[in-house]
Legacy VTK file of the C-alpha trace (Angstrom):
# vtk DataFile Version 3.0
C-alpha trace
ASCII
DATASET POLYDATA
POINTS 536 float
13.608 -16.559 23.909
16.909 -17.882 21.561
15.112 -16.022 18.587
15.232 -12.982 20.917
18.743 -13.228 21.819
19.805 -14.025 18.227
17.729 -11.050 16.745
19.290 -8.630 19.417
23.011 -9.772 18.866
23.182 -12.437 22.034
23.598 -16.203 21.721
21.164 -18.935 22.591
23.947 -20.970 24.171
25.072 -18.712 26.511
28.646 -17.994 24.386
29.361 -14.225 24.153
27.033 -11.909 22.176
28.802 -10.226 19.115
30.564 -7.165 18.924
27.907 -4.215 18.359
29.999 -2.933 15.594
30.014 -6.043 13.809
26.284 -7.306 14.613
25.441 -3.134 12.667
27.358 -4.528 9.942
25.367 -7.882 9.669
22.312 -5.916 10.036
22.922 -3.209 7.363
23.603 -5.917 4.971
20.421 -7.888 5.447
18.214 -4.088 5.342
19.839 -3.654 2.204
19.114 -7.093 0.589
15.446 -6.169 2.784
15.102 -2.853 0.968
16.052 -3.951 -2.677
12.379 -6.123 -2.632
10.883 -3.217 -0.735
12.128 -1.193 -3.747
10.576 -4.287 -6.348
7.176 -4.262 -4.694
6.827 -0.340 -4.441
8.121 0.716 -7.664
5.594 -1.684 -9.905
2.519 0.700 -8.690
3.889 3.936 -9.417
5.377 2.617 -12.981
1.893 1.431 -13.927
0.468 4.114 -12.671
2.369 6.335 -14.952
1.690 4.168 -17.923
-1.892 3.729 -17.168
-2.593 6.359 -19.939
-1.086 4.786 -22.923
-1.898 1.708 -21.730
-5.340 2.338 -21.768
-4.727 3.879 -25.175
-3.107 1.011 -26.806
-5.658 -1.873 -24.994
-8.899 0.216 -24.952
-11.397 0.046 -22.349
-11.805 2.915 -20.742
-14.637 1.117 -18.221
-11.678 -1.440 -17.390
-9.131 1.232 -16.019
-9.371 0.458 -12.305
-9.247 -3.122 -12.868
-5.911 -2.635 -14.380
-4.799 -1.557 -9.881
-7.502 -3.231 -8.135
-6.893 -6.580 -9.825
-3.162 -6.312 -8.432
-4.414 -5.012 -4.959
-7.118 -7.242 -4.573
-4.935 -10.171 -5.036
-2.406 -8.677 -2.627
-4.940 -8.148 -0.268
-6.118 -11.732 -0.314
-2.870 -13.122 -0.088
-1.163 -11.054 2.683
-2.389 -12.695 5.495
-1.547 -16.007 4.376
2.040 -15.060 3.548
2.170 -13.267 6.732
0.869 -16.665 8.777
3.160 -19.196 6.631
6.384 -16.920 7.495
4.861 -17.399 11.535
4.444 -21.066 10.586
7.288 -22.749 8.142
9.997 -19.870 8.692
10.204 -16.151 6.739
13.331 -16.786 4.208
11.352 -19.683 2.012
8.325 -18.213 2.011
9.690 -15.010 1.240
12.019 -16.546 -1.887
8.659 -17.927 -3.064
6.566 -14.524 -3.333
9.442 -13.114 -5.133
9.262 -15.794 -7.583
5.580 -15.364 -7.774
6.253 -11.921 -8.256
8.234 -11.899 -11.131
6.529 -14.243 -13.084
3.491 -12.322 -12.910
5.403 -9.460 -14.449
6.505 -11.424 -17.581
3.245 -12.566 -18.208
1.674 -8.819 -17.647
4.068 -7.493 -20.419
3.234 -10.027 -22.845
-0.686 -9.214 -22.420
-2.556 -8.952 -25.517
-5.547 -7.709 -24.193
-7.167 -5.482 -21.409
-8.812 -8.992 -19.636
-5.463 -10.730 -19.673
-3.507 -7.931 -18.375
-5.980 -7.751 -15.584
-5.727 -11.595 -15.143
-1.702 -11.543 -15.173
-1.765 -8.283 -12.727
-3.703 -10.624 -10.335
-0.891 -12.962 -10.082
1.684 -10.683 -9.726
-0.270 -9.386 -6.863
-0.508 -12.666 -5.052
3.275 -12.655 -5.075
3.425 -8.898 -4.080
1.076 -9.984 -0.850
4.520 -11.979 0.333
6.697 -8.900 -0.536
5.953 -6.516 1.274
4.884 -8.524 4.808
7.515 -10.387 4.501
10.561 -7.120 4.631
8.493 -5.815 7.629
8.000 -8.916 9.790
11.954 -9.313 8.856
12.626 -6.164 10.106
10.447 -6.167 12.786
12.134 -9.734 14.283
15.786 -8.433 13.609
15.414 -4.720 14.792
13.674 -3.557 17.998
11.084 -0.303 17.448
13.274 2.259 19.750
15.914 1.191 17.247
14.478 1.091 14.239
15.167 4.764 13.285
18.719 3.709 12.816
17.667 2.451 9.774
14.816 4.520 8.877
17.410 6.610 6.441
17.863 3.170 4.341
14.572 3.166 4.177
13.358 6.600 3.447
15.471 6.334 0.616
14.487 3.159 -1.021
10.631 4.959 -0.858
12.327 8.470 -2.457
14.171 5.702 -5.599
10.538 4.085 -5.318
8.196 7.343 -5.558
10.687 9.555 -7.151
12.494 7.446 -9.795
9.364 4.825 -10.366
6.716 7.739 -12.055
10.453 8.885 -14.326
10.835 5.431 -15.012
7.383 4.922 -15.928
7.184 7.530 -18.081
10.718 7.287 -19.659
9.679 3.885 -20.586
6.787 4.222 -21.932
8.123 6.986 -23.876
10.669 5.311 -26.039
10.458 1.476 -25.324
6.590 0.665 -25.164
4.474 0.338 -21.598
5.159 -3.364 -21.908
8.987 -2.883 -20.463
7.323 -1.717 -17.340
6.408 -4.841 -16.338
9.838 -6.333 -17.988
11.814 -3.874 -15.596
10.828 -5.550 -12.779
12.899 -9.067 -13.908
16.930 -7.630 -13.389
15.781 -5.754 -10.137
14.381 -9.318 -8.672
17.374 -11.073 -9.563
19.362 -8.949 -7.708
16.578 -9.313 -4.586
16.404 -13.367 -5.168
20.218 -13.187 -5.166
21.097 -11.053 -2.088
17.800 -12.332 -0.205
19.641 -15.550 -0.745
23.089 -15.184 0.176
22.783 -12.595 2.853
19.384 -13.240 5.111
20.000 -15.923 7.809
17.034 -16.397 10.547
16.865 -18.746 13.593
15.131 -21.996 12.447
11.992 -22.480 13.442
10.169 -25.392 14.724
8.271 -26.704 12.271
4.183 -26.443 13.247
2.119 -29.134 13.545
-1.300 -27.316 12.787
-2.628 -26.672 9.987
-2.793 -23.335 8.034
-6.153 -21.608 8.361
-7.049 -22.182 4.891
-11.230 -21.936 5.309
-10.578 -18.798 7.124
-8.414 -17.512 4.027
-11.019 -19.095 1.612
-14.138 -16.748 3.270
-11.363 -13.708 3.609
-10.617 -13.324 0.653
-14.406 -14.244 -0.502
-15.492 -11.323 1.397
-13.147 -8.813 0.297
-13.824 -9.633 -3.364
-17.418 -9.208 -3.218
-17.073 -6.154 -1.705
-14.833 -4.527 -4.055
-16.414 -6.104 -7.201
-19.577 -3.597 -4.881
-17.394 -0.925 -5.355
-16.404 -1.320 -8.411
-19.617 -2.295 -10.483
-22.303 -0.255 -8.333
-23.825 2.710 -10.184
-21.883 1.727 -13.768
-21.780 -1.448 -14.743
-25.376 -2.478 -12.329
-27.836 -0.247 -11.021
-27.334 0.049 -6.829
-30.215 -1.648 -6.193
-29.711 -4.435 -8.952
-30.032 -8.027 -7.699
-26.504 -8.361 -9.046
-25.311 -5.928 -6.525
-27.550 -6.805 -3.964
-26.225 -10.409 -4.195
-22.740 -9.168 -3.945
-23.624 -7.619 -0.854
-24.883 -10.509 1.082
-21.918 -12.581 -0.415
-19.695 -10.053 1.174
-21.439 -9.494 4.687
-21.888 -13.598 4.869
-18.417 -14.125 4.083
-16.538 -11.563 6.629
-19.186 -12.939 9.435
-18.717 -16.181 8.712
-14.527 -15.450 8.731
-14.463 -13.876 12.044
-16.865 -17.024 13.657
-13.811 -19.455 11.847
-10.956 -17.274 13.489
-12.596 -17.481 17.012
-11.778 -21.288 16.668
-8.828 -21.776 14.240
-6.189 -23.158 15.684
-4.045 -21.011 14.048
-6.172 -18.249 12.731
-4.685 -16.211 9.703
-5.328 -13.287 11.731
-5.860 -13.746 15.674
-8.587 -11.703 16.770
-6.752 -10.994 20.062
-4.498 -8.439 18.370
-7.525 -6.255 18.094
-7.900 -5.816 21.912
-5.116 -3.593 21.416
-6.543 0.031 21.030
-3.462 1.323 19.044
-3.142 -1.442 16.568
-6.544 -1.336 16.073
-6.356 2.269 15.662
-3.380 2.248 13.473
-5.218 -0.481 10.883
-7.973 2.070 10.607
-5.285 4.866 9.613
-3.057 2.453 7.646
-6.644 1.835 5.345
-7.339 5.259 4.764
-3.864 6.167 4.020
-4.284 3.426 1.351
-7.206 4.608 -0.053
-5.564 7.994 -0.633
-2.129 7.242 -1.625
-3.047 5.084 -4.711
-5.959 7.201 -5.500
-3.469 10.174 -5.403
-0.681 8.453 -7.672
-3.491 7.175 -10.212
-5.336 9.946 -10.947
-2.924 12.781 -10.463
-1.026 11.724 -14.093
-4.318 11.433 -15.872
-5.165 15.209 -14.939
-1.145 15.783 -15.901
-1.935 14.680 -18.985
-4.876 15.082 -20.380
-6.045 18.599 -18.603
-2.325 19.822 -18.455
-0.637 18.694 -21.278
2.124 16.674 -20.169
3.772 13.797 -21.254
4.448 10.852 -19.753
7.473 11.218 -18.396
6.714 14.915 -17.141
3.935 13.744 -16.018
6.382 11.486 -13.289
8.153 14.264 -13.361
5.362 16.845 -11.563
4.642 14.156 -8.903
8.226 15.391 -7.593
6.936 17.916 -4.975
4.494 15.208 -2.859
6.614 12.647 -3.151
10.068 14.612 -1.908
8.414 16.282 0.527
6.610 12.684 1.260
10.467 11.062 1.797
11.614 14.067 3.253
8.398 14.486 6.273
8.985 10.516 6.951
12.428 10.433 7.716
12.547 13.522 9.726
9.500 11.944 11.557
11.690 8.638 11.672
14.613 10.706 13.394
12.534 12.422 15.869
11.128 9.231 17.126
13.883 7.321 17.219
15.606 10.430 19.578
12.527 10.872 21.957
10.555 8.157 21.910
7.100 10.500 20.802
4.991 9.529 17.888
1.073 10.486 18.426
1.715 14.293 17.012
2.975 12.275 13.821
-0.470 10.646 12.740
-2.879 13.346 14.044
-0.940 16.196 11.938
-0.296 13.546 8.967
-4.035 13.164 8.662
-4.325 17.168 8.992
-2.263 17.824 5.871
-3.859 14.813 4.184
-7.225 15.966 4.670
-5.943 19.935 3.919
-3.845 18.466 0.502
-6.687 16.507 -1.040
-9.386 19.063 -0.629
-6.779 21.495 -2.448
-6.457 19.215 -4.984
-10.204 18.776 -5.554
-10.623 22.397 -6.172
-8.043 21.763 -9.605
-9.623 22.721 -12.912
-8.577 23.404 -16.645
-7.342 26.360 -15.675
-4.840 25.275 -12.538
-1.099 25.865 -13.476
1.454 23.016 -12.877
2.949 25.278 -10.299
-0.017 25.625 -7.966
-1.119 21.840 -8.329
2.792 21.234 -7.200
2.068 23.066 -4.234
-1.301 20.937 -3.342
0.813 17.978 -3.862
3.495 18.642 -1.422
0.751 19.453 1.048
-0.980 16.157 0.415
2.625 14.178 0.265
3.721 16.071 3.774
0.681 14.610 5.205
1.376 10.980 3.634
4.729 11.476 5.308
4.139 11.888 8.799
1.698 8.742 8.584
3.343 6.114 6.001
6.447 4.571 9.061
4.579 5.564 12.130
1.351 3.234 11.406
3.375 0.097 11.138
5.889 1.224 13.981
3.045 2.004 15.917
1.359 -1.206 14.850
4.293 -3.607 15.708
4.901 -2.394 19.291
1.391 -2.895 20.317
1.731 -6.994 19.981
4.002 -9.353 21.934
6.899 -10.589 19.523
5.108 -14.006 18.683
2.682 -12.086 17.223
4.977 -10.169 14.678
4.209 -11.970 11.788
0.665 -11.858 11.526
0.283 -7.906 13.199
2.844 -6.774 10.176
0.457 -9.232 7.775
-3.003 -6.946 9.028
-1.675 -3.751 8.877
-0.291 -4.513 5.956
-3.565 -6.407 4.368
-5.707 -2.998 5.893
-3.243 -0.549 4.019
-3.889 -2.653 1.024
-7.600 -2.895 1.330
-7.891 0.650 1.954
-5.953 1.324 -1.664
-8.400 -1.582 -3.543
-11.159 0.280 -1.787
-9.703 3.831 -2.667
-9.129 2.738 -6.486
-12.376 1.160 -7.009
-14.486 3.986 -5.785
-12.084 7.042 -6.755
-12.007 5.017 -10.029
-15.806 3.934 -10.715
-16.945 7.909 -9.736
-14.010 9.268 -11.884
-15.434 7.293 -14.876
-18.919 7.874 -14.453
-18.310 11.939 -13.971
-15.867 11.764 -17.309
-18.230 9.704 -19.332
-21.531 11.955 -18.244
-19.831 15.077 -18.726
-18.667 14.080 -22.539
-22.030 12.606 -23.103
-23.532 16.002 -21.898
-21.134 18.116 -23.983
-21.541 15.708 -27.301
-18.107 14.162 -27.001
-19.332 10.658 -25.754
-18.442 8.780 -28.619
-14.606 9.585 -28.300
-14.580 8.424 -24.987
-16.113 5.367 -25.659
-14.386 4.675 -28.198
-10.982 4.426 -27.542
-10.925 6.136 -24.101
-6.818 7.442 -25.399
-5.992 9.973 -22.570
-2.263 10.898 -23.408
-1.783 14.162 -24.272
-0.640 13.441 -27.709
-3.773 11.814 -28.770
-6.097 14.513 -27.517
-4.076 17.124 -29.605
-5.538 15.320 -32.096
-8.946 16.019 -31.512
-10.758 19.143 -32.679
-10.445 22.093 -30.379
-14.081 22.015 -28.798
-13.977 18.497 -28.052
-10.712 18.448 -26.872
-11.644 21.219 -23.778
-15.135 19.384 -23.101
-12.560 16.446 -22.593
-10.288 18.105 -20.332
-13.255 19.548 -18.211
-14.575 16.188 -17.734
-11.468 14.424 -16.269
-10.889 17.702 -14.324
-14.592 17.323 -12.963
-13.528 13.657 -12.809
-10.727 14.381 -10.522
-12.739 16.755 -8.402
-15.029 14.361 -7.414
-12.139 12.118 -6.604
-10.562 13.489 -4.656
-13.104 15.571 -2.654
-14.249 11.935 -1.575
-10.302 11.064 -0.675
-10.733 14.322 1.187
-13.216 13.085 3.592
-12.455 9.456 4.210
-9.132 11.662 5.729
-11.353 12.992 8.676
-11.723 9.172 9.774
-8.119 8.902 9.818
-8.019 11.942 11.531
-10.357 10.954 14.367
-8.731 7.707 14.665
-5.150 9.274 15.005
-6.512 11.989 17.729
-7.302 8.677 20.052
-4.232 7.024 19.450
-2.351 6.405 23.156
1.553 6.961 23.595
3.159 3.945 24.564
6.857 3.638 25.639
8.386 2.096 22.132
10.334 -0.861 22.908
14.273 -1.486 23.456
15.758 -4.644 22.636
14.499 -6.974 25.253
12.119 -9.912 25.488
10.700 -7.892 29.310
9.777 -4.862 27.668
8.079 -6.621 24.995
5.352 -8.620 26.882
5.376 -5.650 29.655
4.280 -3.019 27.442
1.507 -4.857 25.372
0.343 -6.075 28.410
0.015 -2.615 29.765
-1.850 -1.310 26.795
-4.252 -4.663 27.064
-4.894 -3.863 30.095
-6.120 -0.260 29.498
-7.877 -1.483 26.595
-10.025 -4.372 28.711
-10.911 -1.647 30.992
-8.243 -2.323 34.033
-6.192 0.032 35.884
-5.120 2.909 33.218
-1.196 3.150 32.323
0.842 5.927 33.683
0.853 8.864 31.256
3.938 9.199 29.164
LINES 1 537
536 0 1 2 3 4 5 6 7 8 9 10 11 12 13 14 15 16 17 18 19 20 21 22 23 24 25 26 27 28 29 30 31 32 33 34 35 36 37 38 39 40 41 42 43 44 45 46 47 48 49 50 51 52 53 54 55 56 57 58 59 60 61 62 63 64 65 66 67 68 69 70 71 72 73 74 75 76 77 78 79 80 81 82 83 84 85 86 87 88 89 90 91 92 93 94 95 96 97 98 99 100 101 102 103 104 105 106 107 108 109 110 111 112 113 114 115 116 117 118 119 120 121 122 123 124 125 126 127 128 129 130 131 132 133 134 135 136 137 138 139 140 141 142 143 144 145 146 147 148 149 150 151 152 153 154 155 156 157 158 159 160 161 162 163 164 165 166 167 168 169 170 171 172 173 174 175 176 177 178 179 180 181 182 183 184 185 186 187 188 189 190 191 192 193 194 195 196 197 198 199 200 201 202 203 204 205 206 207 208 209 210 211 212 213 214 215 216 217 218 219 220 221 222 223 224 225 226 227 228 229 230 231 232 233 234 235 236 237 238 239 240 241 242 243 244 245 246 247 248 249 250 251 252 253 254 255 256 257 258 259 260 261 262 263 264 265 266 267 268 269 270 271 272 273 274 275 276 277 278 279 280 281 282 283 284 285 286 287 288 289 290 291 292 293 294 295 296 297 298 299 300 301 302 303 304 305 306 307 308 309 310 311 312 313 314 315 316 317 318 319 320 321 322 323 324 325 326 327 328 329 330 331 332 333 334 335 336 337 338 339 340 341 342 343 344 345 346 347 348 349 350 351 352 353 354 355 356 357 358 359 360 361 362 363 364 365 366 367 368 369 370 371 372 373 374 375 376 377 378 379 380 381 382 383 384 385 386 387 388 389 390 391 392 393 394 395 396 397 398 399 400 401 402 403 404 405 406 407 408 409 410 411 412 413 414 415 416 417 418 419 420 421 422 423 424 425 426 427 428 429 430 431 432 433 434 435 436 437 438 439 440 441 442 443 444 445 446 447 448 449 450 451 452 453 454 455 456 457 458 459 460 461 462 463 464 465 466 467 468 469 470 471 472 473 474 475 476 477 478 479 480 481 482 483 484 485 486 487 488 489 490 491 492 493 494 495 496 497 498 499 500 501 502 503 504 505 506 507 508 509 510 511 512 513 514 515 516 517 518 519 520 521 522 523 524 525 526 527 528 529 530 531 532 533 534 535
C-alpha cells in the first residue's frame, strides 16, 4: 500500500501528498532518464538491421544471416523473465543499472568481432543485457504511472520510438557508409553513459523488502532450454537438416520436454519466473498472443525490407534507412494518436482489431513486391504495414498491465515483453531460413549459385559489379525471397487478428490501490466462468 501512495504522489506516513505540479515534474524527469534506455535498447535492432548487408559482405556467411538477430533475441528472450522477477524480488533500480552494463559491454565486444561466429557469440550477450532493458522501463513506468494516465506521457514516448525507428535505419546506414559497420555497435557506448548517468541520479523507488525465497532458477534453466531448441527448429529445419532428420527430431523433443517440464516447475515455485495465474486473465493472455505476432512481423519487416532496398532497388545504405521513413512515421504517428484517444475515453479494443487489419493488409502488399516495384509504391505498402504496427505496439502492453493486480507488475511487463520477443526470434528464424533457401534455389536454378555462396555481398555496390545477367537472376531471387517472407508474416497476422477481435474492454485504471484489485478481479471472474462484467 506505501509503494502505492508513493507511486501516486501520497506519503506512507500520512504527511501531505505533493503538489501535482511538482510530483509532473518529478515524473517527467524520471520518463526521460526511462526513455533515453528505451531509446539504447530500440535503436541497436534497427542499426544492425541496416548494416546487416555489408556486414554480411565484409564477414561472409550468407547461411549465418539470421543468427546475426536471433542470437540477440534469443538471449533477450531467455533473460527477460528473470530480469523481470529479480526487479519483483531485490528492487528495479540495481537490477536495472546491471542490464545496462551488460548491455554495453556486449556492444564493445560485437564491434571488435573478427568473425561471423564471434559476432553471433558477442550479440548473445548484449542480448542478455537488452532482456533487463526493456522490462525494466515498462515495469518502471507501469509502478510510477497509473494506465488511465499513462497517455500523459505517451508523447515522450512516441517520440523516443520516431528517434528510435526514424533516426536508427539513418544512423545505420550513415555509419556504415563512411565509418565501417563496426561503429554501430560502438554508438551504443556515449548513449548508455548518458542512460547509466541519469538512471542514476534521477530514478528513486520505494525500497523493497528484501525476499527470502529463492529465484526460480530451474524454471529459468528449462525456459530458456525450451525456447532454444525450438528456435535452433526453426532455424536449421529444411537447410542446414532435413525435417525429418534425427537432429531435428531431437530438437523437438528437447523443446516439448523442456516447456512441459517448465510449466509442472512453475505450478510449485515458490516464486515462479512467470506465475501461471496471470494467464487466467483472458486479455493478458490475449494480448501475449498479439504482442508475439507483432514481434514476428516487426523484425521480419525491418530485416528484410533493406535487403530488397538494396539489392533489388538499388539503394544504399543509408537510403536504404532512408525509404523505411513512410512505415515507421506513420508507425509513431498511428501510436500516439491511438495513445491520445485512450487516454481521453478510456476505449482501446478498436485499436488491436484494426492494427492487425492493416498488418495483415500491409504485409500481403508487400509480398506481391518484385524487380519491377518502384520505391514509391513499396513506400506506400510500408505505411500500410507501419499504420497497422501502430495501433498495436502501446495498446498490447497497456492492455497487458491493467489486466494484473499491481504486485504482479513486474513479472506481467516481463511476459509480454518475453512473448513480443519470442514472436521476433520466431519471426527472424523462419522469415530468415525460407528467405535463404528461396534466394539460394533460385540462383542455383538460374546458374548464379556460386556467387551466392561465395561471398553472399548484398549491397548494392557489390552487385553492380556483377555481370548484367547474373546480377537480375540475383535481384529476382531476394525479391522471390522476400515474397515468401512476407506472405508467411502475412498470415501469422490473421492470428493476431482473431485474438484482438476477442479481446474484452475493461475500465483502464486511475490511480488507486481499489480500482486495481477491483478490476482484475472482475475480469478473473469472467474468465473462471462467474457472473459476466457489466458491458462498458
Amino acid at each position: 500500500m506505501s509503494d502505492l501512495k508513493k507511486a501516486a504522489g501520497g506519503k506512507a506516513d500520512g504527511r501531505p501528498a505533493e503538489k501535482p505540479e511538482k510530483r509532473q515534474r518529478s515524473v517527467q524527469v524520471v520518463m526521460l532518464a526511462l526513455m533515453i534506455t528505451m531509446l539504447l535498447a530500440m535503436l541497436d535492432n534497427l542499426i544492425v538491421g541496416t548494416a546487416m548487408p555489408t556486414i554480411v559482405g565484409d564477414l561472409g556467411g550468407l547461411e549465418h544471416l539470421s543468427w546475426v538477430v536471433t542470437a540477440y533475441t534469443l538471449a533477450t528472450a531467455a533473460s527477460t523473465p528473470i530480469w523481470g522477477k529479480l526487479g519483483d524480488m531485490y528492487g528495479r533500480k540495481g537490477i536495472f543499472l546491471t542490464s545496462i552494463v551488460i548491455f554495453l559491454i556486449g556492444s564493445v565486444l560485437s564491434g571488435m568481432a573478427q568473425d561471423m561466429g564471434q559476432l553471433i557469440g558477442f550479440r548473445a550477450v548484449q542480448g542478455l543485457g537488452a532482456g533487463g532493458l526493456m522490462v525494466g522501463v515498462m515495469a518502471i513506468i507501469g509502478d510510477l504511472v497509473p494506465p488511465r494516465e499513462r497517455g500523459k506521457y505517451q508523447g515522450m514516448m512516441a517520440g523516443v520510438m520516431a528517434i528510435a525507428m526514424i533516426g536508427g535505419p539513418l544512423v545505420g546506414g550513415t555509419i556504415t557508409d563512411h565509418l565501417g559497420w563496426r561503429w554501430s555497435f560502438y554508438i551504443n557506448l556515449p548513449l548508455g553513459a548518458v542512460a547509466l548517468t541519469m538512471v542514476t541520479a534521477v530514478l528513486h523507488l520505494p525500497k523493497r523488502e528484501r525476499t527470502e525465497a529463492k529465484v526460480d532458477y530451474l524454471g529459468a534453466g528449462l525456459l530458456t532450454l525450451g525456447i532454444t531448441a525450438i528456435v535452433l527448429v526453426t532455424t536449421w529445419g529444411g537447410s542446414e537438416y532435413d525435417w525429418n532428420s534425427a537432429v531435428i527430431m531431437e530438437l523437438i523433443a528437447i523443446g516439448v520436454a523442456s516447456l512441459v517440464g517448465f510449466l509442472f516447475v512453475e505450478t510449485k515455485a515458490a516464486e515462479p519466473i512467470i506465475p501461471l495465474h496471470i494467464f487466467r486473465n483472458r486479455n493478458f493472455t490475449l494480448m501475449s498472443v498479439v504482442g508475439f505476432m507483432s514481434g514476428f512481423v516487426m523484425f521480419g519487416a525491418v530485416l528484410f525490407l533493406p535487403l530488397f532496398q538494396q539489392s533489388v532497388q538499388g539503394a544504399s545504405a543509408t537510403n536504404s534507412g532512408l525509404l523505411l521513413l513512410p512505415m515507421l512515421l506513420s508507425m509513431m504517428v498511428v501510436s500516439l494518436i491511438a495513445g491520445r484517444v485512450t487516454t481521453s475515453t478510456g476505449k482501446y479494443k478498436i485499436f488491436p482489431v484494426v492494427g492487425s487489419v492493416l498488418m495483415v493488409t500491409g504485409l500481403f502488399l508487400l509480398s506481391q513486391m518484385d524487380t519491377g516495384t518502384t520505391r514509391f509504391t513499396s513506400g506506400i505498402y510500408m505505411a500500410v504495414l507501419g499504420a497497422g504496427m501502430g495501433f498495436l505496439m502501446q495498446i498490447t502492453m497497456l492492455v497487458a498491465q491493467n489486466s494484473v493486480e499491481m504486485k504482479d507488475m513486474g513479472v506481467a511487463s516481463s511476459a509480454t515483453t518475453l512473448f513480443r520477443t519470442l514472436g521476433s526470434s520466431f519471426g527472424v528464424a523462419i522469415m530468415g531460413a525460407l528467405f535463404t533457401g528461396r534466394v539460394q534455389d533460385e540462383m542455383a536454378a538460374r546458374g548464379g549459385g556460386g556467387a551466392t555462396a561465395k561471398s553472399a555481398q548484398l549491397d548494392a555496390a557489390s552487385l553492380a559489379k556483377l555481370p548484367d545477367a547474373m546480377r537480375e537472376a540475383y535481384q529476382f531471387a531476394v525479391s522471390s525471397g522476400t515474397h515468401i517472407a512476407f506472405l508467411v508474416g502475412a498470415s501469422v497476422g490473421v492470428i493476431a487478428l482473431l485474438a484482438s477481435v476477442f479481446v474484452k474492454e475493461v475500465p483502464l485504471r486511475g490511480a488507486g490501490p481499489e480500482t486495481v484489485s477491483s478490476d482484475s478481479a472482475q475480469e478473473s471472474a469472467a474468465v473462471a466462468g462467474d457472473k459476466q462484467p457489466e458491458a462498458v
